[in-house]
N, C-alpha and C positions, 0 to 999 in steps of 0.2 A: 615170722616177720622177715627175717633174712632171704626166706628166699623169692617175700617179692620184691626182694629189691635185686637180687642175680639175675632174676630172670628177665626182665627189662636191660641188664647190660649185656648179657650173651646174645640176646635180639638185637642190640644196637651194633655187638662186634661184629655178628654175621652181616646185615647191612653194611658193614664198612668193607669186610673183607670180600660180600659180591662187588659191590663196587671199586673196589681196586681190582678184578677181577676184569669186569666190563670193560674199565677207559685202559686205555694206551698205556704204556708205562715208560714212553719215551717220544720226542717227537718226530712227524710226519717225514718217511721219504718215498719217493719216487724211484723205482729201480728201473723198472723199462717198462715197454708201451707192446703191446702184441694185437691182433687182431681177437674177434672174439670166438671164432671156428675154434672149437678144443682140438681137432685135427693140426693146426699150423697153432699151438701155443708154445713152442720154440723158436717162433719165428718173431722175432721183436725187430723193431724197426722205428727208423728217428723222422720221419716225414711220413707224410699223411695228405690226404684230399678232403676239405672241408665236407662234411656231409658223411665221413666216414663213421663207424662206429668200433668202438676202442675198448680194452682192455686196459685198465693205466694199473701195471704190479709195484708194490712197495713194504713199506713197513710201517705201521702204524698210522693206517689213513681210515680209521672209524673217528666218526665222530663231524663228518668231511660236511661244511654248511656251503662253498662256493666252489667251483670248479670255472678256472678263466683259460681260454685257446687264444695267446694273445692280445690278451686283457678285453676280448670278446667271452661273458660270460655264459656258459651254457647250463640249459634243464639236462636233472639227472634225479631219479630214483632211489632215494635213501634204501630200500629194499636192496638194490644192488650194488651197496658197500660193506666192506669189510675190512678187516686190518692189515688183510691183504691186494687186494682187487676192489677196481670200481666200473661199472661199465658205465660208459657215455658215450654220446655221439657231438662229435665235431660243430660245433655250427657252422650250416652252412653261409650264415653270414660275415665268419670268419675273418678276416685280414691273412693275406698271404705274404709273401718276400715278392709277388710277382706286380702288386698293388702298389708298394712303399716298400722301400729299404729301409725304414726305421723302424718297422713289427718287431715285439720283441724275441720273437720263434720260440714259446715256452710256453708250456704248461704250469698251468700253479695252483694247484689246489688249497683252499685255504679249512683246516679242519679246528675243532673248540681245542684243541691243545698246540695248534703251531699254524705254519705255511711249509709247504716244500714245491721246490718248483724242479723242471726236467727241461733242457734245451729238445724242442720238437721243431717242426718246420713244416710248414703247413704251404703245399705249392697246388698248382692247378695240372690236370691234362694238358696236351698238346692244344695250340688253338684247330680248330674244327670250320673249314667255308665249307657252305653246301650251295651258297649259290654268288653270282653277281651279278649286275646291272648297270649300264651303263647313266647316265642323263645327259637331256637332249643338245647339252652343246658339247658331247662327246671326251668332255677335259676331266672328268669326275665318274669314279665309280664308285659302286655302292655295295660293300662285302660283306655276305649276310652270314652267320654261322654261330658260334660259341667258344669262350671259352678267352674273350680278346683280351684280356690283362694283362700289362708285363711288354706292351707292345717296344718292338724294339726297331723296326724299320720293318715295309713291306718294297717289295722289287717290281715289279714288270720287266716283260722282253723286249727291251725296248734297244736298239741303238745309243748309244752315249749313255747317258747318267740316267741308271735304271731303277733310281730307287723314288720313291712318294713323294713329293712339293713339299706335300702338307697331310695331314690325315687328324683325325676326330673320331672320338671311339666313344658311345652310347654308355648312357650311364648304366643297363647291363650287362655291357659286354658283349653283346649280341649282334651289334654290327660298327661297319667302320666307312666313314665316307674319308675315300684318298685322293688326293689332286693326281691323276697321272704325268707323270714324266713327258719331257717332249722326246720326239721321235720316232722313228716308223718302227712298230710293232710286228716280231716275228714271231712264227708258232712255238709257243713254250708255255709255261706255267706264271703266274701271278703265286709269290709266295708272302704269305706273314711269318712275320719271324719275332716269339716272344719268348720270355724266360725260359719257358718249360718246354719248348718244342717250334718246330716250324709247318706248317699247313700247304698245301700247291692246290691251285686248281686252272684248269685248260684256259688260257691267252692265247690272243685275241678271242671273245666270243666272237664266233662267227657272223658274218653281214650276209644278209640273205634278202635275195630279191622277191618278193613276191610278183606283182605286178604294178603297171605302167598305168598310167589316168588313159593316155592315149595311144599306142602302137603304134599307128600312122599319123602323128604330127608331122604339121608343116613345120619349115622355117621362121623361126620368130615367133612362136608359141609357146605355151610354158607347158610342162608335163609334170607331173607326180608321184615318185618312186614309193611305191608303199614296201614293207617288208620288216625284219628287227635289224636292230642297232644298224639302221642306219647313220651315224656319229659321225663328224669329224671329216665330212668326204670332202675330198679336196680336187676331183676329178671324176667328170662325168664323161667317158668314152661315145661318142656316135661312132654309126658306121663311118669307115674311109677312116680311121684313127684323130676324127674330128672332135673339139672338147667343148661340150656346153657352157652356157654361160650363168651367169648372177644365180652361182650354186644358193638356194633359200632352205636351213634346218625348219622342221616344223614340228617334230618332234622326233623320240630317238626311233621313230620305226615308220620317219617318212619325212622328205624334203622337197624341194621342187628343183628344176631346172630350164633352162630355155635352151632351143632345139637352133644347134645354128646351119649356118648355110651351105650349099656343096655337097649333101648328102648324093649320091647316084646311085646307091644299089642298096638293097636290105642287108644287116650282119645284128649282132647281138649287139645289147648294149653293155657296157660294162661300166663298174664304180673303184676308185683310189680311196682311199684314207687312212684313218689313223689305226683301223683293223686290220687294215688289207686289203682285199678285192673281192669284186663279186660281181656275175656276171647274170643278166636278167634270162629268166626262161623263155621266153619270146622271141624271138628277131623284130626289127625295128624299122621302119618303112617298106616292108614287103607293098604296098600300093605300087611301088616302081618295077616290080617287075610281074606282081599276079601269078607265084609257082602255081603247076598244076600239076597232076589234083591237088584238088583242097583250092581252090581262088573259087569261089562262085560266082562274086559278081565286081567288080571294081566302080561300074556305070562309067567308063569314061566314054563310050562309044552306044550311042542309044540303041543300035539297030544291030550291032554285032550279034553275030551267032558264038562266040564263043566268050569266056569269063569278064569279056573285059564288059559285054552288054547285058540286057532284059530281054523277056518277049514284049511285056506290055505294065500297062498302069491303069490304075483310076487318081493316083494321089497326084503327085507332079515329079517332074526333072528337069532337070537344069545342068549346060554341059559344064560349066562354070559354077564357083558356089554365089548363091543368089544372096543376097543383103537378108534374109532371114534367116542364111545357115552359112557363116564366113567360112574363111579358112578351110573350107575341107579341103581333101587330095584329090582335087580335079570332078569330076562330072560326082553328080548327088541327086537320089531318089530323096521325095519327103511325101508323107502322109498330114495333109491338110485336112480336119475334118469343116467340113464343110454347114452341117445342119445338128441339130440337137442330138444327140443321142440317148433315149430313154435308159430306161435300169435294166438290163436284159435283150437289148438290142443284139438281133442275129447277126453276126460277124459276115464278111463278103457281100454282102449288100453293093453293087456298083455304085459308085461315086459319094458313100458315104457308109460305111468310113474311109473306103477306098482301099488298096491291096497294089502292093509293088511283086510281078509277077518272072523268076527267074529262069535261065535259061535249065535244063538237063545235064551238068554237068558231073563229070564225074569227083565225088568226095574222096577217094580214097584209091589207092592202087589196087590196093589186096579186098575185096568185097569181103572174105571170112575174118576179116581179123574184129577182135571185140569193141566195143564204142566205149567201152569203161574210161578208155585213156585220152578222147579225145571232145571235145568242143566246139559250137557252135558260135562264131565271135566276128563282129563287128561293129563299127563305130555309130556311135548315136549321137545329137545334135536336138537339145531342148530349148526349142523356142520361146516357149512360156511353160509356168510352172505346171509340175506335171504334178496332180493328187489322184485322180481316177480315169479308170480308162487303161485297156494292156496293148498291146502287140501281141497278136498269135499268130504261131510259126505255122505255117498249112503245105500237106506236099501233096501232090497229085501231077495237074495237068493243065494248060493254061485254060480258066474258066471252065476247071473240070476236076478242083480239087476235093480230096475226098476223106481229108482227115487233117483233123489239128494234132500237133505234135508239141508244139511249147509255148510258153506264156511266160513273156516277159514284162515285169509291174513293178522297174524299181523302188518307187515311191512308195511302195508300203513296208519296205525293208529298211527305210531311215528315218530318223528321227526327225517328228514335226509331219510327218506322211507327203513329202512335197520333195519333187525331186526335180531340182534344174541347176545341173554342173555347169561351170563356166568352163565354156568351148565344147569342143568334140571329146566325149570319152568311149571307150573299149567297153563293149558289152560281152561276157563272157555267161554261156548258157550248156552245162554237160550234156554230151549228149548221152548218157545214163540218166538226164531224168526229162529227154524226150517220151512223151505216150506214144504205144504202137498201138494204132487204131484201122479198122479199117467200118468202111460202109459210107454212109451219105453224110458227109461231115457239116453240109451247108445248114442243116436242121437244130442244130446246138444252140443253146442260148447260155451255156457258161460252161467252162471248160472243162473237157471230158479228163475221166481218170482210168487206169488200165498201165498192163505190164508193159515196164521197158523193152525195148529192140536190145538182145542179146552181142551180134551180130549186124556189120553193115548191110548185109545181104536180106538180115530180118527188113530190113526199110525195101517198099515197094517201088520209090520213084527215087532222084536224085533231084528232083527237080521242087524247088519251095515257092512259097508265096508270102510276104509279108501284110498284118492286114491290121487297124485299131480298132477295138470293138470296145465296149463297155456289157462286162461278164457279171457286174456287182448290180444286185438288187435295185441299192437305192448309192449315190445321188445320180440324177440325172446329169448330164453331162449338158451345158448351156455350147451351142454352135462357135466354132473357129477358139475354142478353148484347146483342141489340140494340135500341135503344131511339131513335128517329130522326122527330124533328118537319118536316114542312113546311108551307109555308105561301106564300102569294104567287107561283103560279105564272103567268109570264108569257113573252114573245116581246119581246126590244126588238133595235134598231140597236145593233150597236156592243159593248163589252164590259165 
């Protein structure tokens, strides 16, 4: 009888003495923090990057129910504690010192037999821009990156007082809208500057010209700088060091201006502002003087034999510009259609749709050099709305041309398919994607396709024809619906 009753208490004592065995037999500390590579576990350290993954070494940390980064609580693995080591990772939603200065920079593990806690300090990377951007009234940028916490001032290269108005940082950090600074911006760096680090990236973004609504505007006309960051311009340069007027933003990668008076010779046009400068790839009233080569046709002189005339027409001209095509720079061919034009109507037809016919002049000085780099460009004048119906470029011989070469249809490259710019704009047409054709071009009823001219020497004539036809199926085209000024036709570098 004695020994069932021993044997029930030798069971109860082993029970007691596994279990003083298992728990702790003192409470929780904290010694140090290592990373978890067994390669670097001499390596301990008091700061950390939320998201990191940790080692936390102590004494008597089984039994471990919370684990706080900050009093930001984190998931951890019961399997990966013991009474000496616990592994966890950081949350990345953390609270850093770069956030608030009142985090409490501490680890605290709270285990079934105590708490201990560890001064840690939980900081960010350096801030990181990878890009910026201007908006359209030029006084505000827009700094895209990571990492913006802790922000402490950002600078510009500015003259006088180089530092931010004002700035606003997204609630993740990920970008920052700053009022810029006044004054004129020199080439240097835009820096952030926060807790843990400071960031640069290239000021001024550069202002870059693309092109002009009009090349040869008159006096008292308005033009259209397309390009980026156009921001803040404060001066629009003409030729003779003349400055435009009633500068209008329209957005950051385009404005307008009006053309003033006293122009007498062609030069570049150039921009001021709060970037800098920049100077347009063009020249700027070239009509005044017609360089050659390259001027093909100006029309100011109907019968001239040289750039400034034609041979002939079916459309109209006019030495002056006539009340349906204002303001142009002096004498203007137009293509009047006259009578209906069906779906597939054969191009050069005499007096409908009619064909502006130019002199032989020569494009280029050097015949071997490539056409890659150069373009076919002059001003165009839309009477009424243009939706169907193209311009094809014809070169041969006067009523003896023998190949189409380009086709110009702005209207189906913008939006709403209807193209009618207010005033004279620049038509720009590569001559890389003129066709080189040859045979009886008058036979086509919609525009031919074939290899580019390599070479200006590949083109057989130097001599063009301008003509409007209707190349598309279907709509018919109803009579005096086209109404199409040119003027200034020329051969330049570039685009």
């Amino acid at each position: 009888m004695l020994h069932k009753i021993i044997l029930p208490l030798i069971l109860v004592a082993a029970l007691i003495q596994f279990g003083c065995k298992k728990n702790s037999s003192g409470p929780p500390q904290i010694t140090s923090v290592r990373l978890i590579d067994s390669a670097k576990r001499d390596s301990v350290f008091n700061k950390a990057v939320p998201g990191t993954e940790i080692v936390i070494q102590g004494n008597n940390l089984d039994g471990a129910t919370q684990i706080f980064f900050n009093d930001t609580a984190a998931y951890f693995n019961p399997v990966y504690v013991t009474g000496s080591h616990i592994i966890v990772t950081i949350p990345s939603s953390a609270p850093t010192a770069a956030a608030s200065s009142s985090v409490p920079s501490q680890i605290r593990v709270v285990t079934d037999h105590g708490i201990a806690t560890y001064s840690f300090t939980l900081y960010l990377p350096p801030p990181v821009i990878t890009g910026i951007a201007l908006d359209n009234t030029g006084t505000m940028v827009v700094i895209s990156g990571a990492n913006f916490q802790g922000i402490k001032k950002i600078t510009f290269p500015v003259t006088g007082n180089d530092t931010a108005l004002a700035y606003t940082v997204n609630k993740n950090y990920t970008q920052i809208s700053a009022v810029i600074p006044p004054g004129t911006a020199f080439t240097d760096s835009l820096r952030v500057y926060a807790t843990y680090g400071v960031s640069a990236f290239a000021y001024p973004p550069a202002m870059i010209i693309k092109s002009v609504s009009n090349e040869n505007a008159i006096a008292g006309t308005t033009i259209t700088f397309n390009g980026t960051n156009l921001v803040g311009i404060s001066k629009v340069i003409f030729p003779g060091g003349l400055e435009g007027a009633d500068i209008q933003n329209i957005s950051v990668n385009q404005f307008s201006v009006t053309v003033p008076a006293g122009i007498t010779a062609p030069d570049s046009l150039r921009i001021e502002g709060v970037l800098g400068k920049a100077t347009a790839p063009q020249p700027f009233d070239t009509y005044l003087t017609h360089p050659s080569p390259g001027y093909l046709c100006s029309f100011d002189d109907q019968w001239a034999s040289n750039n400034q005339g034609f041979v002939g027409w079916t459309g109209g001209y006019a030495a002056a510009p006539p009340a349906d095509y204002p303001n142009a720079s002096g004498g203007v061919a137009f293509l009047d259609q006259g009578s209906p034009m069906p779906g597939n109507s054969k191009p050069g037809t005499q007096g409908n749709p009619g064909f502006v016919q130019l002199n032989p002049f020569p494009w280029v000085s050097n015949p071997s050099a490539s056409v890659a780099d150069y373009s076919l460009k002059f001003e165009v004048y839309v009477a009424k709305p243009w939706s169907a119906g193209e311009i094809w470029v014809l070169m041969g011989d006067w009523y003896a041309w023998k190949g189409f070469m380009a086709r110009y249809a702005p209207w189906s490259d913008v939006e709403g398919g209807t193209f009618q710019p207010t005033g004279w704009v620049t038509a720009t047409i590569p001559l890389k994607n003129f066709v080189s054709f040859s045979g009886n071009g008058w036979d086509f009823t919609s525009f031919p396709t074939g290899p580019s001219a390599v070479k200006f020497s590949d083109f057989t004539s130097t001599q063009l024809c301008f003509t409007i036809t209707n190349d598309q199926a279907s709509p018919d085209i109803p009579a005096s619906t086209l109404k199409i000024g040119v003027d200034n036709i020329r051969i330049v570098k570039g685009q």
